[in-house]
N, C-alpha and C positions, 0 to 999 in steps of 0.2 A: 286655338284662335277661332272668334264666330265665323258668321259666314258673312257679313261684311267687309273682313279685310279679306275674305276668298277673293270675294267679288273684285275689290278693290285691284287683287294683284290679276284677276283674268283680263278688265279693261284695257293691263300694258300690255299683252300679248300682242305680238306683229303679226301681220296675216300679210302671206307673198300674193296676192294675185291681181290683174287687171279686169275687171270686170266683164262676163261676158253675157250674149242677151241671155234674159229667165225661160225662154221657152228651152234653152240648152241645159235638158235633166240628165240625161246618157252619157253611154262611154262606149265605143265599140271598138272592137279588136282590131288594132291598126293605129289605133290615133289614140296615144297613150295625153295622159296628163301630167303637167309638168308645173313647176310653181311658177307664178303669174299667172295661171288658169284656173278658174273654176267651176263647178255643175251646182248649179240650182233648179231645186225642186221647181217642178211645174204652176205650184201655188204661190213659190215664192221666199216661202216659211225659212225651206232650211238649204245651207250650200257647204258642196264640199272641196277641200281644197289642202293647201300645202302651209301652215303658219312655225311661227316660232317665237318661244315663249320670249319676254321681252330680258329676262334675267339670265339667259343662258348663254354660257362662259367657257367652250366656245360657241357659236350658234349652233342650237342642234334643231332638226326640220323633221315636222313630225305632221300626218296625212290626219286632218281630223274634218267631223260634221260640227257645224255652228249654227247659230238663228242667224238667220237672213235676215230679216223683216223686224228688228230691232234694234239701238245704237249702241247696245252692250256687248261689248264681242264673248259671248257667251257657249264654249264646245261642250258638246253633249257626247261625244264618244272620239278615239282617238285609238286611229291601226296601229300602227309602229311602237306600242310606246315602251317596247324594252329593247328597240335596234332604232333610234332613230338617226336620219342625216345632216349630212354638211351642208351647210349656203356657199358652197363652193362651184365655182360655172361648170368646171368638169368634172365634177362629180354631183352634182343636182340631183335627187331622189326621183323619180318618174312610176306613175302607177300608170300600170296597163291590167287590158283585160285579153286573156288570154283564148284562143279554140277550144281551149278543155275545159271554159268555164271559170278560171280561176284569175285571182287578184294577184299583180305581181309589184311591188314597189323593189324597183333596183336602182342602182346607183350609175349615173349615166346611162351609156346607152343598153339596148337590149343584155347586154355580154356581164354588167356592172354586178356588182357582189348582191347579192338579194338579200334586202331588208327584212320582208316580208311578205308571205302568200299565205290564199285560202287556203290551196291545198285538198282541193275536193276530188273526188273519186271520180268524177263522172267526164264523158268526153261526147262532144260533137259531132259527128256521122255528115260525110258530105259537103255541102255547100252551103248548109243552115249553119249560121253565128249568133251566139250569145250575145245577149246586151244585158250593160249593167245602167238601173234605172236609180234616181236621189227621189222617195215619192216623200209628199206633201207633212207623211209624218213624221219624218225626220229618219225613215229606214231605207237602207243603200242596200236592193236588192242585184243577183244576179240569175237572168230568166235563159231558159231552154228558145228555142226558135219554136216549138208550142208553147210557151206561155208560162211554163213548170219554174216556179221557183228554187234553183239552186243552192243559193246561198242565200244570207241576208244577214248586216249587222246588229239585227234587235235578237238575234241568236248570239251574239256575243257582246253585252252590255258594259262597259267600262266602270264610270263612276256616275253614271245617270242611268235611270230609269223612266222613259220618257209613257204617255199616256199610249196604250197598245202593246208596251212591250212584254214578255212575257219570262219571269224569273221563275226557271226552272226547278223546283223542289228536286222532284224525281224523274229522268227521261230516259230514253232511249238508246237513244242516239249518241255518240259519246262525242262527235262536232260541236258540243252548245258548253256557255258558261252558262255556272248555277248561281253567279254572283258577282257582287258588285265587288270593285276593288279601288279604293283611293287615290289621289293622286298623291305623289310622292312631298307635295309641296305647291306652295301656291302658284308659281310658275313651270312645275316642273311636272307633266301627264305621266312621267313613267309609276309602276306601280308602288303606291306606297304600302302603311302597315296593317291598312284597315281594311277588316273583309267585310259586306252584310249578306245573306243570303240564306239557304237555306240548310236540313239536314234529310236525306233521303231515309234515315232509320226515324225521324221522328217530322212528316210530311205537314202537320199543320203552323210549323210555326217557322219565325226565322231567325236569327242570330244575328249580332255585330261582334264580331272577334279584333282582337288586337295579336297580330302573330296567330300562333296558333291559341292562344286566350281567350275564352269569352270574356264577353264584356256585359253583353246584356242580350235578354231573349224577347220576344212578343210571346203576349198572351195566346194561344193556339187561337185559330183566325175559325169564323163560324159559315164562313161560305162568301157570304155579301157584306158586303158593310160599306153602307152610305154618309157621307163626310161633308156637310156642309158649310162652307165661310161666308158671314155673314157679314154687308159693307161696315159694319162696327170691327169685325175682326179684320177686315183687310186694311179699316183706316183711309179711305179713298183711295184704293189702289186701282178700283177698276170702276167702272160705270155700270157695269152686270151687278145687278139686286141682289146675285147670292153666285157664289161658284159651289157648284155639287161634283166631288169625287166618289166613282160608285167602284169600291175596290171588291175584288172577287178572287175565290181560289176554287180551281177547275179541275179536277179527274176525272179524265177522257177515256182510262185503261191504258195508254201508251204514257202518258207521265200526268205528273202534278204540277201545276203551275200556276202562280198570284199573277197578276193582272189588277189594271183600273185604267177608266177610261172619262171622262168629264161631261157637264151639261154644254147643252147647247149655246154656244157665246161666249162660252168661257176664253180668257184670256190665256198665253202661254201660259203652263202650268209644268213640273220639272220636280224628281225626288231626285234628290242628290245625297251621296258620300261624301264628303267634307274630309279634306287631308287632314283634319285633325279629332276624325272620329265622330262625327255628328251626323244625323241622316234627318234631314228637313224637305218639307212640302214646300217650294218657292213658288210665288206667282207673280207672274211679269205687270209692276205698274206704268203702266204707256202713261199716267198722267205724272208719276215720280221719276220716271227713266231708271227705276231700280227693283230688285227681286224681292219681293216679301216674303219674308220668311215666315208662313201661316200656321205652321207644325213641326215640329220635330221630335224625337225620343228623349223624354226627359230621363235625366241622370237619378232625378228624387226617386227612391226604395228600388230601382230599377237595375240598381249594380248587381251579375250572375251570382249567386248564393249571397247574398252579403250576409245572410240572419243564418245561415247554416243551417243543418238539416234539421226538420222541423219547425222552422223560426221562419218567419214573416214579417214585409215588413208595411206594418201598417201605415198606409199616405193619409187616412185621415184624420190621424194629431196633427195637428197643429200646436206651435209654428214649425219644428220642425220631424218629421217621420221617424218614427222608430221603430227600434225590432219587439216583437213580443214571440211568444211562443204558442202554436194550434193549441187550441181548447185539448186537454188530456195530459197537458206536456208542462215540463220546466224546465229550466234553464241545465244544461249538460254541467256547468260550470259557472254557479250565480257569481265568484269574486272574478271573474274575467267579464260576464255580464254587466253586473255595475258596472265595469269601468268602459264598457263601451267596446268591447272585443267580444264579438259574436261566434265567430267563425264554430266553435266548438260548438253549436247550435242548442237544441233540446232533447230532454229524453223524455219515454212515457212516465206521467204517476204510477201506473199501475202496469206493468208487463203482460201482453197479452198472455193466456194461457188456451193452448187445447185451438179450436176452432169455434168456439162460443164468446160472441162477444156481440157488443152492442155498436150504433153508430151514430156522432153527434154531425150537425148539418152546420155548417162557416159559411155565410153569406157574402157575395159579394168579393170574389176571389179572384186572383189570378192561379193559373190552375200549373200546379207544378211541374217541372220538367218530366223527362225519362217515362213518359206514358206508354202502355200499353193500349191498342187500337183497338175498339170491338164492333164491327158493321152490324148489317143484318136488320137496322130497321127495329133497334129497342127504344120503343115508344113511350115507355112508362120508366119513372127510374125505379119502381121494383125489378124490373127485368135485371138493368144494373149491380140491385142487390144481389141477386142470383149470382150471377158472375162472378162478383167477389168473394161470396160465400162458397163458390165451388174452389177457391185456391186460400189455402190458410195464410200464403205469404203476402194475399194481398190485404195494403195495409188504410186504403181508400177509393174513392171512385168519384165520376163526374159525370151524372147525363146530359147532353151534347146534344141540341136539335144546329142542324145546320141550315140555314135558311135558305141557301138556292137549290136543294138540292137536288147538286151536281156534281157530289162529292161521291164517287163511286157510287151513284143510286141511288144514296142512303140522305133521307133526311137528319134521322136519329144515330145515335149511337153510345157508347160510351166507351171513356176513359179511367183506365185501371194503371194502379200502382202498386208494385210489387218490390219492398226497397225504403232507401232514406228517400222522403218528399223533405227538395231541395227547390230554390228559388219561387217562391211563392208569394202573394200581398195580396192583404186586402187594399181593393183600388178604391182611393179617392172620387172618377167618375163612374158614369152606370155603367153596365155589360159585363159585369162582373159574373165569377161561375157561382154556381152553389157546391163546396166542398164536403163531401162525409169522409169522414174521417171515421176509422176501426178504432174500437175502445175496447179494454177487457169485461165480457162482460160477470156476469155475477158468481162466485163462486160457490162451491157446498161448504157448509159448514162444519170448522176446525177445531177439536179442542180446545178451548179459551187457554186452561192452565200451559200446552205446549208454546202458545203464542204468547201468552204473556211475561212467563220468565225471560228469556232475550231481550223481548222489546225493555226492561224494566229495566236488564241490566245496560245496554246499547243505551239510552236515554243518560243513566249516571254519567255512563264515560263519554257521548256528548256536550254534554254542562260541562264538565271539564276540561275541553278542548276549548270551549265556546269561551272560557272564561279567560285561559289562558292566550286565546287568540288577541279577546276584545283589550287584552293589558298590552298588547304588542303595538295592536293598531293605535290605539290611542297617545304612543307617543309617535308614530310615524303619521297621525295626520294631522297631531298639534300647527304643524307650523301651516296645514293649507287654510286650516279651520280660523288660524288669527288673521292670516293673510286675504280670507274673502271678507272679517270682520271688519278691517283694517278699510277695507273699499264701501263696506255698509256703512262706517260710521264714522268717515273721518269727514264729514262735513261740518261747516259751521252752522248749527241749528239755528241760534239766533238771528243773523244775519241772512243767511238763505233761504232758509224756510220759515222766518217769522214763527218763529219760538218750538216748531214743531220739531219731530225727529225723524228720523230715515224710515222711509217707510220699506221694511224688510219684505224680499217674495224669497220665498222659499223655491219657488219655481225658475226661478232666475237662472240661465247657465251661466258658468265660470268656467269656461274653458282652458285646457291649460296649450300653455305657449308650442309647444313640440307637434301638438294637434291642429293648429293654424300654420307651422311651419309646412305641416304636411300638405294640408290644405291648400296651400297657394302656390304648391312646389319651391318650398323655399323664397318666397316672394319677388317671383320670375317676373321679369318685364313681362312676359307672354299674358301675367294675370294679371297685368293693373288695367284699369278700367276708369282710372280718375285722378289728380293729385290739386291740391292749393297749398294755401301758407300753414294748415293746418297737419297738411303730412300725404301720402299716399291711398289710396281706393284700390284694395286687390277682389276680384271674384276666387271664389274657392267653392267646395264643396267637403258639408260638415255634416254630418249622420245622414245621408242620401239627400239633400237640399241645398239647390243653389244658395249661396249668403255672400254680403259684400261685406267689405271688411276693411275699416279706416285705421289705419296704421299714424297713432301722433309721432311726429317729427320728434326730436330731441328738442329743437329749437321753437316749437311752435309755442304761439300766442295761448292754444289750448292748452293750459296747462294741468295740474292734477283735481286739483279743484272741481274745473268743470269737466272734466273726463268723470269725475264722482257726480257730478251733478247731472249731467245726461245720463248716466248709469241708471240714478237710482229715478230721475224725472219719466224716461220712457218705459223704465220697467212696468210703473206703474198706471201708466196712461193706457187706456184700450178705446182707440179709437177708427174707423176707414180712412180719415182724412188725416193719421198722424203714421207716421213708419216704423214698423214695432223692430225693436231692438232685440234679440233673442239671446245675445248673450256678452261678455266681456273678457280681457286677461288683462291681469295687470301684474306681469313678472321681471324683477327686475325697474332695468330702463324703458322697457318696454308696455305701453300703454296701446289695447288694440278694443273697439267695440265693433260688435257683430250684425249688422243689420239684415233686413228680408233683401235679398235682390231683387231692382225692378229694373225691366229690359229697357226702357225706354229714357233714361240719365233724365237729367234735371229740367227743369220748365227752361233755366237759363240757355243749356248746350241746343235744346232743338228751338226758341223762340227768335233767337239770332244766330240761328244758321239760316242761311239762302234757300238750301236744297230742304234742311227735314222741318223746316218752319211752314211747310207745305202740307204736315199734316198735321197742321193745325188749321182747322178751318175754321167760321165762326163759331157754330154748335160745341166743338169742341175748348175751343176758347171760353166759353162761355159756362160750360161744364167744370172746367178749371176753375172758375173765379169762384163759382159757387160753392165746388169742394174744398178751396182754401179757406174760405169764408166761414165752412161749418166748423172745419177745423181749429180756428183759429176761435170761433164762438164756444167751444168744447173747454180748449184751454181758459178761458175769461170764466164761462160761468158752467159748465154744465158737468167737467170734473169733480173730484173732492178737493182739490186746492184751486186757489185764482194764481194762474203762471203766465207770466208776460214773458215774451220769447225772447224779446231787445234782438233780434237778427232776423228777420221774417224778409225773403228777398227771394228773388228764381233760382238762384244757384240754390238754394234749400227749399225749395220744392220737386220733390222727385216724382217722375211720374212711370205708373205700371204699365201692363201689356196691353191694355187699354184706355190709357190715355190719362186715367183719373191720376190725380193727384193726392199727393202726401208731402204734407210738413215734416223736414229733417231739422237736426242740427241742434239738441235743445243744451249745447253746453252753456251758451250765456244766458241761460235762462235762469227766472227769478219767483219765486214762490213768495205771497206777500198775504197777509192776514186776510180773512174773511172782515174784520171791522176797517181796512185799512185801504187805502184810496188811491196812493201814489206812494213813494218810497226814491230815497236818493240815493248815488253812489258820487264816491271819490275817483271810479275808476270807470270811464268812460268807453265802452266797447259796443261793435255796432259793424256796419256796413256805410259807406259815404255816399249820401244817396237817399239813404233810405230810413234814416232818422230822425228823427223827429226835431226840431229846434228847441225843444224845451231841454230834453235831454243829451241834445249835442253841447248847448250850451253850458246849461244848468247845473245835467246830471239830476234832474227827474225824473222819474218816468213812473210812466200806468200802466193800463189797459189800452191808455189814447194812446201809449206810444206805437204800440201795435197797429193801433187802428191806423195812424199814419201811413206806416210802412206796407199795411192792403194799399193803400190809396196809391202810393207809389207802385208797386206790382199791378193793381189794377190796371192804371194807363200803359204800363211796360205791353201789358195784354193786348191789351185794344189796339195800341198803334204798333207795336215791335219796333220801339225805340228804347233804346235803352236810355235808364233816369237822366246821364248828366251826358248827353251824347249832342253837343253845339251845332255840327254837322246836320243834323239831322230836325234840327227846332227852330230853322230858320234864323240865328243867332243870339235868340233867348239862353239864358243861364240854365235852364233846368227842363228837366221832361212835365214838369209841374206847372210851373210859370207860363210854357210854350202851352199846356192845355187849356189853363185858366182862358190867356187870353183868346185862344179861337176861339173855344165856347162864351165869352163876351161877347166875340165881333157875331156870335151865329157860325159859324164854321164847322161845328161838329162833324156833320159828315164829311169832314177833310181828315179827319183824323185817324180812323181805322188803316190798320195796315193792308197794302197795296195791291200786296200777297192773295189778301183772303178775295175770292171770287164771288160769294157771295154771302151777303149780312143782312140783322136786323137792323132798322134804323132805327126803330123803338127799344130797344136792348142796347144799342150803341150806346144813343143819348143818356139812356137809363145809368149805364155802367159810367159815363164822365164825368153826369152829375154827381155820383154817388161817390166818386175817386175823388172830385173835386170838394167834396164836404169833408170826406178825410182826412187832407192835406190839410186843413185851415190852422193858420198858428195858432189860434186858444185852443188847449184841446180841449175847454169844456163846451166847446162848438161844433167837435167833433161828435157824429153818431157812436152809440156803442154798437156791437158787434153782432147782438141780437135781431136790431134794427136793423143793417146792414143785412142781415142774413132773408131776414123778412120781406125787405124790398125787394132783393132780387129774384125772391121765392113770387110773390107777387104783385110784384109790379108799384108803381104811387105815381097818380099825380099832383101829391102836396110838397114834394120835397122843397126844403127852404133853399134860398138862395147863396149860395158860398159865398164866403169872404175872400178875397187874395190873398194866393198861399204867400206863405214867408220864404226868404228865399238865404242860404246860408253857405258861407264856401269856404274851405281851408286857403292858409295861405303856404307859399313855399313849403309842395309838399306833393310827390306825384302821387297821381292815381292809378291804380292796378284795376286795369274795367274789367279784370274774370274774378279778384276776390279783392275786396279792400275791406278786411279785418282792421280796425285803427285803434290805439290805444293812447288816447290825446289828450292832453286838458285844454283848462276853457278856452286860453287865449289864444290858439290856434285856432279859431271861428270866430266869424264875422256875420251880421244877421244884415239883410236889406233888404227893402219893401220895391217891390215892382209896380208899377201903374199899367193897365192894358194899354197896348198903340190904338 
């Protein structure tokens, strides 16, 4: 589950207390806490106290730290959470602070069964008392009556890592946790399956485990490393120009430990464990009232060994990562390779021999597990080579400047391996290492005659095997070979494609069905992400890459046709403004296409929402209209075929992690001759709304019909009303009709949604008029798309004056406002001309 519905289930959390003043940070020995009470920090930030989750059966009471000074009930660390208590009056959980210095939650009164204690070593002399302080950073210390810090809970982290705190690699001391631990569930703090944290035998990096399982590793960390979000990545989360995370890992000689700490202004900021395995950067939007999720550890090539040893996995193919094998190496097992099972990883070409051998340089790497440490300040990477060359078993190396350093002394160093190098990639962004890799190097020279008889005779009885293999295969791939043919070419060429034929990619995946089952967990409620009258939307993960995955219904309107028709339309399309398709299955009953994941759902799901229509502001509105526009200009003329969408609307515009937008959905889409202008159908499909009247009617359509249907998304933009929304247009029939005539009376800047805080007026107008020439019934009235693109690129003050749009309605026939897929004929519409009031 993201971290959205975390959030969603933390807001039900019940918190016991009555408010007390903020200058009450303390706890002294004697005046224990009880629920209905609690200590807030000095600043205000954070308070501690007694809550309980909202879904717990029976109530169970558990002692946690929260943000104060925000409306999302949000805990950052949690004592109790594998003994917690009843909301019961006589037995109520009560934390005291003890003369010895320690924490005690027991159950009623002093005598009550103990929950939990610190447990510390140390004891009080005299008359001087311990106090336990909540400071500003969100850490609940307990001090000596000099001052001395005794305990403190940013020594024992839960499932947050707040800015200061300090996650232990390697200590001392054997009182401190090394790591994070999950919560059990969205309501539930005890601990669940996920660990992240460190390994003391390998001090620079860290780990997320499932059980005792890796899962995935961090690249070994270089000292410092400065992390900046910028107000485009945060999407108006904060009013701070940039938030800067400066993360650091520290060796003092008593232990190793990461750390980060933020810029000045920064807003809450918060790494969290996610109960369901995810470890993301949040930052608190005071302007959204919700947690941005700025970073987290992608799943892509990031799975622990997935390439096996030797095998790598490279992030920068596109569209989706795959495994290759280091420069020296081939596959352990190419017919388990092809088929996408790695795990057997690579072996060398050539076997090293002796201690003579050469070294090739891999750029740009994540640097393999199970390293060997070498201090001491080697400055150069021949030094490095030294090293390696002193141990025959090692089989590569990594020179290592560490940039604060404060890593034991040492700025420099390197990293040796001696073994299988296992989990490795080359990374997609910068920071990457530079890997050498051991090679055999040159041998002396062998009598030709000795080597050439085996090879001569090995080679015969390979050809023989090979041939008798390739008889085997050939009928056991028969049926996959007719069955992707079957999907390449069962279109109607004439009709669809205006006399062309399927354009074949070789590139194309063909996924087969058992590898999507995996993928989705069996097509778990947990993974859907989306459904209409066309079928369900699961997220999965398919060779290291998020991908979302449209599952047609039995019953759907999409039938095989255009499941072939979107197959073979986006295969071929390579556009920023179009959503590329990566792959298909089609087994059986089952009809499944594979598209790019993009986090941020449809222009439709956040333009009419309340809450996430907020981060759309003009700019970004505005950005939209333009990238649908090139999009849609790409399809008309600047492809190799002219493809009119016939469905262009919000709900199929998808937009990324940054807001841009892409055109989905190209199953009713239609390929029509470069000589050819318009083109008719019998079979009327579309969206109600957003069709054009010539081909609601008629069943013509063009290039204008598209054009149309901008014009309608266009004002959906501008105003956040949706097309046929009465409610909302003052009781005109249409979102069309309602624009026309404001922009008649002059009105304009009544139009823009209400939401947005602040806009162009010269971009507004711009955008009405240009919606408004869209819509006009003649499409030969209509702008092409070119034009269109041109104007908002820059700007006109000649645009002609619109005609009134035509106004068109079904009769006895409801409307479905999240998807109205219709398959009508004519006399179910009716056309009616409006007059402005």
């Amino acid at each position: 589950m993201d971290s959205k519905a975390l959030l969603c289930c933390t807001v039900a959390l019940i918190v016991l207390f009555l408010p007390l003043s903020a200058s009450d940070d303390r706890l002294v020995p004697g005046k224990p806490l009880s629920p209905g009470n609690i200590i807030v920090s000095d600043g205000g930030t954070f308070a501690l106290g007694f809550f309980i989750p909202s879904n717990s059966t029976p109530s169970k009471v558990y002692l946690g730290i929260w943000y104060n000074d925000i409306p999302e009930f949000t805990v950052v660390w949690v004592a109790n959470r594998e003994t917690p208590g009843t909301n019961n009056t006589s037995s109520a959980p009560m934390l005291s602070l003890t003369n010895t210095s320690n924490f005690i939650i027991s159950e009623g009164n002093s005598g009550g069964r103990v929950l939990w204690t610190t447990a510390n070593m140390t004891t009080t002399i005299g008359s001087s008392t311990p106090t336990a302080v909540l400071l500003n950073t969100g850490n609940l210390v307990i001090r000596s009556a000099n001052g001395t810090t005794v305990w403190q809970s940013f020594d024992h982290p839960t499932d947050t890592l707040l800015p200061g705190m300090k996650m232990r690699i390697k200590y001392s001391s054997p009182d401190t946790r090394d790591h994070l631990v999950s919560w059990k569930g969205p309501g539930d703090p005890s601990p669940g399956r996920f660990s992240f944290g460190g390994d003391p035998d390998t001090p620079l990096q860290v780990f997320l485990r499932d059980g005792e399982s890796l899962v995935t590793r961090s690249n070994p960390w270089t000292g410092i490393q400065v992390v900046s979000f910028s107000q485009q990545q945060l999407v108006g989360a904060t009013n701070v120009s940039d938030v800067i995370i400066y993360m650091a890992i520290v060796d003092n000689g008593d232990e190793i430990y990461s750390t980060y700490s933020l810029s000045d202004g920064a807003p809450p900021t918060r790494s969290v464990l996610s109960y369901s395995g995810q470890v993301h950067i949040e930052i608190w939007s005071s302007r959204l009232s919700v947690w941005v999720v700025v970073s987290m550890w992608s799943a892509d090539c990031n799975r622990y060994a997935y390439c096996g040893p030797y095998g790598y996995c490279d992030e920068t193919v596109v569209p989706i990562p795959t495994c290759k094998c280091l420069d020296g190496f081939e596959p352990a097992n190419k017919e388990e390779w092809t088929r996408g099972k790695f795990l057997a990883g690579c072996r060398r070409k050539e076997l090293l021999h002796g201690c003579t051998s050469s070294y090739v340089a891999m750029l740009g790497m994540k640097s393999p597990d199970k390293f060997a440490l070498v201090r001491g300040g080697k400055s150069k990477p021949e030094e490095c080579v030294a090293e390696c060359n002193r141990n025959c078993s090692c089989v590569g190396y990594v020179h290592r400047n560490v940039s604060s350093g404060s890593f034991g002394g040492a700025t420099t160093m390197c990293l040796l391996w001696a073994g299988d190098l296992i989990d490795t990639g080359k990374l997609r962004e910068p920071g990457g290492e530079t890997l050498y890799l051991r090679l055999a190097g040159k041998r002396r020279k062998i009598n030709a005659v000795r080597i050439m008889l085996p090879v001569l005779s090995s080679s015969v009885l390979i050809l023989v095997c090979i041939s008798l293999a390739c008889l085997k295969c050939k009928g056991k791939n028969k049926n996959w070979r007719k069955h992707k043919n079957i999907i390449l070419d069962g279109l109607s060429t004439s009709e669809e494609h205006g006399g062309k034929g399927p354009p074949h990619d070789e590139d194309f995946l063909f996924v087969r069905l058992e590898e999507i089952v995996l993928a989705t967990n069996s097509f778990s409620e947990a993974c859907k992400i989306g459904h209409g009258g066309f079928g369900k939307v699961y997220k999965g993960l398919l060779g290291g890459q998020e991908v979302a995955i449209k599952r047609l219904s039995r019953d759907s309107q999409q039938g095989t046709t255009e499941f072939r028709n979107e197959v073979i339309l986006i295969a071929k399309l390579q556009h920023r403004n179009l959503v590329r398709l990566l792959g298909c299955c089609d087994e059986g009953d089952e009809k499944l296409l594979i598209y790019e994941y993009l986090p941020n759902k449809s222009l439709d799901a956040t333009l009419f929402d309340d809450s996430r229509k907020l981060l759309l502001d003009w700019a970004t509105r505005f950005s939209v209209i333009k990238g649908v526009a090139r999009g849609l200009l790409y399809l008309h003329e600047d492809s190799r075929f002219t493809i009119i969408h016939r469905d262009l609307k919000a709900g199929n515009i998808l937009l990324d992690a940054y807001m841009k937008p892409k055109i989905a959905d190209f199953g009713m889409a239609r390929i029509i001759g470069d000589n050819q202008q318009n083109a008719n159908t019998q079979r009327v499909v579309g969206t109600y709304g957003y069709m054009a009247p010539e081909y609601a009617m008629e069943g013509f359509f063009s290039t204008k019909s598209d054009v149309y249907s901008f014009g309608v998304l266009l004002l959906e933009v501008v105003t956040g009303i949706r097309r046929n929304s009465n409610s909302q247009t003052m009781g005109f029939p249409s979102l069309t009709v309602y624009s026309w005539n404001m922009w008649n009376e002059e009105k304009t800047e009544e139009l823009p949604d209400s939401s947005i805080e602040n806009t162009s007026p010269e971009e507004v107008l711009l955008c009405v008029h240009l919606a408004l020439l869209c819509v006009q019934e003649n499409p030969d009235d209509r702008p092409l798309m070119s034009s269109v693109v041109f104007v908002l690129e820059n700007g006109s003050t000649t645009l002609a004056t619109p005609n009134r749009p035509a106004y068109f309605s079904r009769r006895n026939v409801e409307v479905d406002e999240l998807r109205n897929d219709i398959h009508t004929c004519v006399n179910s519409l009716t056309l009616s001309e409006i007059d402005g009031r």
